[in-house]
FIKOLDREN-353293 format. One record per residue (C-alpha): residue number from 1; residue in three letters; x, y, z. Coordinates in Angstrom, 2 decimals, padded with zeros to 5 digits, m for minus. Layout:
BEGIN
NUM, ALA, X, Y, Z
...
END
This chain:
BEGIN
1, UNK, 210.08, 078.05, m020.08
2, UNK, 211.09, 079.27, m016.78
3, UNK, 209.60, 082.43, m015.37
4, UNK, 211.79, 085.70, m014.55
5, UNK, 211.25, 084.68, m010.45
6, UNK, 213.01, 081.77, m010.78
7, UNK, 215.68, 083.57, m012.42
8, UNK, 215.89, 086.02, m009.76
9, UNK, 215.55, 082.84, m006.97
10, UNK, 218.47, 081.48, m008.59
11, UNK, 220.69, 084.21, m008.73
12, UNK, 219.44, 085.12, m005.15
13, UNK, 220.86, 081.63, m003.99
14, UNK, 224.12, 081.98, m005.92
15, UNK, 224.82, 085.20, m004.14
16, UNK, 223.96, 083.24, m001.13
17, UNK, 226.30, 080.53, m001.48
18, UNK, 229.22, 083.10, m002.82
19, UNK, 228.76, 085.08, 000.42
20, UNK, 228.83, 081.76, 002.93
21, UNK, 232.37, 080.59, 000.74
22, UNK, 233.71, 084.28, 000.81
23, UNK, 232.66, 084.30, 004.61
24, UNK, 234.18, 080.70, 005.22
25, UNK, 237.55, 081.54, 004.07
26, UNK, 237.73, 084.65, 006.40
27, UNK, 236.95, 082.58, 008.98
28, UNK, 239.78, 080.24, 008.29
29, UNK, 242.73, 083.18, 007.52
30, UNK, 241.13, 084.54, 010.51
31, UNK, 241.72, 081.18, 012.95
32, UNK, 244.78, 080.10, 010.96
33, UNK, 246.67, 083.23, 011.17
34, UNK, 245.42, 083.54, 015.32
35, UNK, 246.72, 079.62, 016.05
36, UNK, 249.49, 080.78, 014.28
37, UNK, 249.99, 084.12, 016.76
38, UNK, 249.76, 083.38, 019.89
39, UNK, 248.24, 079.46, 019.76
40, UNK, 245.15, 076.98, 019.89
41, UNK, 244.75, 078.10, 023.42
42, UNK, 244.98, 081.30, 024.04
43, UNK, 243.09, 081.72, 021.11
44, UNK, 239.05, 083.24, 021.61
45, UNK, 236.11, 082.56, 019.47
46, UNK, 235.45, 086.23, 020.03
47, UNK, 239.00, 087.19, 018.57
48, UNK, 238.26, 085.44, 015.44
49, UNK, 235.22, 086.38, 015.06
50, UNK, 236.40, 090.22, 015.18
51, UNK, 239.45, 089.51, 012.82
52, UNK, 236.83, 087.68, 010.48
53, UNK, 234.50, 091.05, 010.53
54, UNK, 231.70, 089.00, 011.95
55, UNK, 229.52, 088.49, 015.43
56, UNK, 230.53, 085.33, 017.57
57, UNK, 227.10, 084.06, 017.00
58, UNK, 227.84, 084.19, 013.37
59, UNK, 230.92, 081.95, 014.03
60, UNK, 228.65, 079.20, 015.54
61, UNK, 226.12, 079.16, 012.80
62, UNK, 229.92, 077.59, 010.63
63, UNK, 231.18, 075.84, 013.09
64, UNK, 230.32, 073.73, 016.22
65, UNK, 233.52, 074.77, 018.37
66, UNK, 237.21, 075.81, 018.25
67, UNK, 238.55, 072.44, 017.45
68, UNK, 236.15, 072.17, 014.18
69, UNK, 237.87, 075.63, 012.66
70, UNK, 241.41, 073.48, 013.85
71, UNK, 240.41, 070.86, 011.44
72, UNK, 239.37, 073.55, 008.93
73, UNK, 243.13, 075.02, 009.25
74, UNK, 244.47, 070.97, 008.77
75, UNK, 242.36, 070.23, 006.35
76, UNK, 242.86, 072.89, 003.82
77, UNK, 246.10, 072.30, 004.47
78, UNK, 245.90, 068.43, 003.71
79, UNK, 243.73, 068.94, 000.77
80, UNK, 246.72, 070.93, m000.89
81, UNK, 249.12, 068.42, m000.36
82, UNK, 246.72, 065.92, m001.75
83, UNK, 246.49, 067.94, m004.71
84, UNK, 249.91, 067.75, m005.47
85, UNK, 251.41, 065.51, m008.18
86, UNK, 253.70, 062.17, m006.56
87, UNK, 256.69, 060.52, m007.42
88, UNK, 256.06, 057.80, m010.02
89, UNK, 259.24, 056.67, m010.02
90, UNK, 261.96, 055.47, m007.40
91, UNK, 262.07, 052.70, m005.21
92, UNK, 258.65, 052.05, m002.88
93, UNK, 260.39, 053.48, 000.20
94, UNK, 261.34, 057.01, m001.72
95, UNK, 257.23, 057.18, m003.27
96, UNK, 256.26, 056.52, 000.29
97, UNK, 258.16, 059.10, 001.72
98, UNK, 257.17, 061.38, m001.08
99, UNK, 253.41, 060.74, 000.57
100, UNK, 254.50, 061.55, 004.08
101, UNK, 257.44, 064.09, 004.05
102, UNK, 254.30, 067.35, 002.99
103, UNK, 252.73, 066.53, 006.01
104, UNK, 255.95, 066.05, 007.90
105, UNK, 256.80, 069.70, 006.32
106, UNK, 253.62, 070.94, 007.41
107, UNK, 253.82, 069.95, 011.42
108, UNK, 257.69, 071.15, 011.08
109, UNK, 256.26, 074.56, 010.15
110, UNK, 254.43, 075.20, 013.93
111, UNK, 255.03, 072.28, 015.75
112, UNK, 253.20, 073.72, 018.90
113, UNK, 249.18, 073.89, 016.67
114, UNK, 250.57, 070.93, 015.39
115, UNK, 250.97, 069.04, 018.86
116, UNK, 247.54, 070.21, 019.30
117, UNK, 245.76, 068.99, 016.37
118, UNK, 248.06, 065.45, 017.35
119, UNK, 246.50, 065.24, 020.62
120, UNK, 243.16, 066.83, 019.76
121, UNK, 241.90, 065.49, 016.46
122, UNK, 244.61, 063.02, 014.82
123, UNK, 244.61, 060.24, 017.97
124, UNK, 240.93, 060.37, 019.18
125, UNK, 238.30, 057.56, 018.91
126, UNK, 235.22, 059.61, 017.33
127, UNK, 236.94, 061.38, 014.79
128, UNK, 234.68, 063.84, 012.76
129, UNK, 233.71, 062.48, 009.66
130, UNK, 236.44, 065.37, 007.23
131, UNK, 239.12, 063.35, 009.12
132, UNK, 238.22, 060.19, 008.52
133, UNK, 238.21, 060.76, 004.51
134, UNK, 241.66, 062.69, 005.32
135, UNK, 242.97, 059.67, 006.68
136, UNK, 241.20, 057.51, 004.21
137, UNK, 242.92, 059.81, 001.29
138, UNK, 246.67, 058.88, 003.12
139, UNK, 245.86, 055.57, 003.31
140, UNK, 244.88, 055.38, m000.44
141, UNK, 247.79, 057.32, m001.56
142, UNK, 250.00, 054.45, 000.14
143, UNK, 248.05, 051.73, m000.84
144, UNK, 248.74, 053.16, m004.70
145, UNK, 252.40, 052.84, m003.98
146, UNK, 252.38, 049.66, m002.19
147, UNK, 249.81, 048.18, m005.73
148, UNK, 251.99, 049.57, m008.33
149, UNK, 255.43, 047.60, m006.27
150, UNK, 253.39, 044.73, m006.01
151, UNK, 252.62, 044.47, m009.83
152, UNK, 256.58, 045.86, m011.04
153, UNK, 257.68, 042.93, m008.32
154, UNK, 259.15, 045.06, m005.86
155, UNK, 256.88, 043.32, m003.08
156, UNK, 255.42, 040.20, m002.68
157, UNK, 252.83, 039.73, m004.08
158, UNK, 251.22, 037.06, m001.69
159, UNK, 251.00, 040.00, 001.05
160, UNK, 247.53, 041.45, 001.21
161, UNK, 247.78, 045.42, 000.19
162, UNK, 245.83, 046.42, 003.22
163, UNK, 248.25, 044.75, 006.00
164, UNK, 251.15, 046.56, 003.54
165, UNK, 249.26, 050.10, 003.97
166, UNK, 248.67, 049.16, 008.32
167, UNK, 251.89, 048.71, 008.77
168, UNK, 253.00, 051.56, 006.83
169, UNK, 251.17, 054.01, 008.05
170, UNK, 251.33, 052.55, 011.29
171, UNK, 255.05, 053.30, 011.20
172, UNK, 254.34, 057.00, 010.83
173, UNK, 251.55, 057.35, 012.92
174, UNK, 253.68, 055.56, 015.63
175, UNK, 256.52, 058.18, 014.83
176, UNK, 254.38, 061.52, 014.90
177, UNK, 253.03, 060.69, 017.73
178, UNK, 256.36, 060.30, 019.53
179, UNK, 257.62, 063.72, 018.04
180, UNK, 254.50, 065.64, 018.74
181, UNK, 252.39, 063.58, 020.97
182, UNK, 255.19, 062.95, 023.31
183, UNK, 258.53, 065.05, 022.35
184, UNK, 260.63, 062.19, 022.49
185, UNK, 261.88, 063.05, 018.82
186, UNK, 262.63, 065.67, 017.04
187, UNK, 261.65, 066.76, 012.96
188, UNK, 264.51, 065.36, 011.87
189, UNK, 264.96, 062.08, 013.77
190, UNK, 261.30, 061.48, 012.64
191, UNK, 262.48, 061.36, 008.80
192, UNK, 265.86, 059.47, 009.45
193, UNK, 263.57, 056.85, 011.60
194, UNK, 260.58, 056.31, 009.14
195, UNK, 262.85, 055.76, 006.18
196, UNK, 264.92, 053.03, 007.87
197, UNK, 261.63, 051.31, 009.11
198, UNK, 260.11, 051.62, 005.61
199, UNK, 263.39, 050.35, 004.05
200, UNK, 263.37, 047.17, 006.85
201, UNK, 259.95, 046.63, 005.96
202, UNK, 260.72, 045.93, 002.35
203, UNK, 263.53, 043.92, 003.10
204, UNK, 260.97, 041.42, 005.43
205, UNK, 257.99, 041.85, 002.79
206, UNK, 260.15, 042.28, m000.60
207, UNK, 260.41, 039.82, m003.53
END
């Protein structure tokens, strides 16, 4: 039988824990909605911290630096568009696209934070370890498509899935990062560009 202290431990913890998530998310509307303002740079710790109704040093005991509560902003964002239901039908191309065009959406929506996350988090060599299971969550989501148009015969089936999913999402990486890594495209030319380089790549690796 437990004793009434652990009862009162417990619910001492769960209070806890509620307080840190309800805390979290301020923090997060707080940075979002500042990026969103006036931009990753001219954005303070101290300004979110003040927005978030708590002390700076507070904001360091959540995260390391500015760039983690970026990823925070991304990946909340991600994780929603992961949630989603996909396309089970159409041709590989059209479920692909279905994968990609949230995301495309999402960087359309503030292209300058999203040039920053680009440059900051999405290209680096050391990437924290919530982007790497981001990116490990795109790359499944295409490797789904790319299994299920192996086995209805849409793609060859002699092509191993994991040179299908590199050179898919190669083809997008390769196009964000000329829209917001470099400007040299725009939103739109981005969408036209991937879906002709998916569509050639199922005519080279199609049945």
């Amino acid at each position: 039988m437990s004793s009434p202290t652990s009862h009162l431990d417990t619910a001492s913890e769960g209070r806890r824990e509620r307080k840190k998530r309800e805390k979290r998310a301020r923090i997060l509307t707080a940075a979002r909605e500042l990026f969103e303002e006036q931009g990753f740079d001219e954005t303070t710790a101290r300004q979110i911290s003040e927005r978030a109704g708590i002390a700076t040093g507070t904001l360091f005991l959540y995260v390391r630096d500015k760039l983690e509560l970026l990823l925070w902003v991304f990946e909340a964002d991600a994780e929603r568009i992961f949630s989603r239901p996909r396309v089970s039908s159409g041709s590989a191309v059209d479920r692909w696209l279905d994968v990609f065009a949230p995301f495309l959406s999402l960087y359309a929506r503030n292209p300058g934070l999203s040039a920053c996350y680009v440059k900051e988090l999405l290209f680096i060599p050391d990437r924290p370890p919530e982007l790497v299971r981001l990116n490990g969550a795109l790359r499944e989501a295409v490797r789904d498509v790319a299994r299920e148009a192996q086995a209805s015969g849409e793609l060859r089936s002699d092509v191993d899935v994991d040179e299908i999913v590199q050179l898919v999402v190669g083809q997008y990486a390769h196009l964000v990062q000329l829209w917001l890594g470099v400007g040299a495209l725009g939103a739109r030319q981005v969408r036209t560009r991937l879906r002709r380089g998916l569509t050639l790549l199922i005519e080279g690796i199609g049945s």
